[in-house]
C-alpha positions as CSV (number, residue, x, y, z in Angstrom):
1,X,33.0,-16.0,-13.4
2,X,30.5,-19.2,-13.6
3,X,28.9,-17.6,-10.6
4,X,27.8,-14.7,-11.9
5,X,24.7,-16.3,-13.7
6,X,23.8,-18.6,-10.7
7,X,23.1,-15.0,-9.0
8,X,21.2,-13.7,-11.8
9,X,19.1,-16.4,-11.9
10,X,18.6,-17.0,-7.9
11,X,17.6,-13.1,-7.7
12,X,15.0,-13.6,-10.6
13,X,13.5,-16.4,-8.9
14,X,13.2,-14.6,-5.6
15,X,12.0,-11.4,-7.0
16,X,9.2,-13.1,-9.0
17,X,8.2,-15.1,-5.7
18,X,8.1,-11.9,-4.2
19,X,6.1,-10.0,-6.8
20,X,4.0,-12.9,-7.4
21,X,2.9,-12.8,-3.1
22,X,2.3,-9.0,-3.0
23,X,-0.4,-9.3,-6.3
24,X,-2.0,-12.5,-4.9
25,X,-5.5,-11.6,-3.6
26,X,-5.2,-14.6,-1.5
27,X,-2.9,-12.4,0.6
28,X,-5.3,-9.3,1.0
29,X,-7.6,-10.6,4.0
30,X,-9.0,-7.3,4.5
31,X,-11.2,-4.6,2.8
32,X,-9.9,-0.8,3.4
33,X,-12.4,1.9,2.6
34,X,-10.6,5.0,1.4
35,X,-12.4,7.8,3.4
36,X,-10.3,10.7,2.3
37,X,-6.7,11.8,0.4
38,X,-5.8,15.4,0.7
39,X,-2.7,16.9,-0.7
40,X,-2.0,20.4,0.6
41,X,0.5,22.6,-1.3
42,X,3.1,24.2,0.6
43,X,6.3,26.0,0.1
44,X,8.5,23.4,-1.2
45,X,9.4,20.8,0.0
46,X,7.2,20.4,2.6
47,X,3.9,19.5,0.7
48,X,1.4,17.5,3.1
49,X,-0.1,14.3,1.5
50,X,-2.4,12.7,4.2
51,X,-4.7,9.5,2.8
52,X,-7.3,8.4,6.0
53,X,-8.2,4.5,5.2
54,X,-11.1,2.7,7.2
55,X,-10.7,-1.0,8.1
56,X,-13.3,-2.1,10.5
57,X,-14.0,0.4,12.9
58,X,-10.4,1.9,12.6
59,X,-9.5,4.9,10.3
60,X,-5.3,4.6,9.6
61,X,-3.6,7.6,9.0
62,X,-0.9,7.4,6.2
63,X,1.4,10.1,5.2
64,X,1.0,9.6,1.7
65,X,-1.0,9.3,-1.4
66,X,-1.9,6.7,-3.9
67,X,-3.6,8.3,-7.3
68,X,-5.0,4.9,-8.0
69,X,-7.0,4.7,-4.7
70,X,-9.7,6.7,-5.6
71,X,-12.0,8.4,-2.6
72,X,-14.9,6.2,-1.8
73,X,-14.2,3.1,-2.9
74,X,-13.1,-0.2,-1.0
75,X,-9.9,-2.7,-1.8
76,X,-8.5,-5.2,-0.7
77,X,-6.1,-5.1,1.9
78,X,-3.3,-6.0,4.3
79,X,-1.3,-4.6,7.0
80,X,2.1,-5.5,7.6
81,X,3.8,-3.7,11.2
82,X,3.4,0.0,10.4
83,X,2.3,-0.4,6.5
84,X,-0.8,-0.8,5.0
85,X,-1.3,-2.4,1.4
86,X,-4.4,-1.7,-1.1
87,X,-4.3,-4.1,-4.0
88,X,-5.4,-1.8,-6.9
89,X,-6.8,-3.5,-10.3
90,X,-4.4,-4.7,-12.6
91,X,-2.3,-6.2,-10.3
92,X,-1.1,-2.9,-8.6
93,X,-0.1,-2.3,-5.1
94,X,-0.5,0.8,-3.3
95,X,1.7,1.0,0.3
96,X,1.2,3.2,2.7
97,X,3.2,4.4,5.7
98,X,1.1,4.3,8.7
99,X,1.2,7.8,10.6
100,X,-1.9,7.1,13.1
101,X,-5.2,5.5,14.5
102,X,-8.5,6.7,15.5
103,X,-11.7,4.8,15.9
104,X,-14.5,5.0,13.1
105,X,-17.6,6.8,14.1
């Protein structure tokens, strides 16, 4: 029973730590252009959301879409195996799932 606190209090700590890394722009070393987001209505539920995001002269291809991410504008970034993180004013972070590469032209 006296354990049960210890746990809530080790899980707080670690969660903050986490959420506290993921909003630090320390930990964004990149800037990722948002080139395009489409979202193409289909019969449900295969809807297509497709977001292209330039970083250097790469464009990644994500299989989703972040509303806060608007078309044309650059944020701060990181990439993490096959994800890709935008930090977004206020502290937000937009992940996306990469799909693909191509080069920039």
């Amino acid at each position: 029973m006296r354990l049960a606190p210890l746990i809530v209090v080790v899980v707080f700590v670690v969660g903050s730590a986490v959420a506290e890394k993921d909003t630090n722009p320390a930990n964004y070393p990149l800037v990722a252009h948002v080139e395009s987001a489409v979202f193409t209505h289909t019969t449900a539920p295969s809807n297509v959301r497709t977001t292209e995001l330039r970083v250097g002269k790469l464009i990644y291809v994500a299989s989703s879409i972040c509303k806060e991410a608007v078309v044309g504008s650059d944020f701060p970034a990181r990439i993490e195996g096959k994800k890709i993180m935008l930090l977004i004013g206020d502290g937000k972070v937009c992940g996306y799932r990469i799909v693909g590469t191509k080069e920039a032209h």
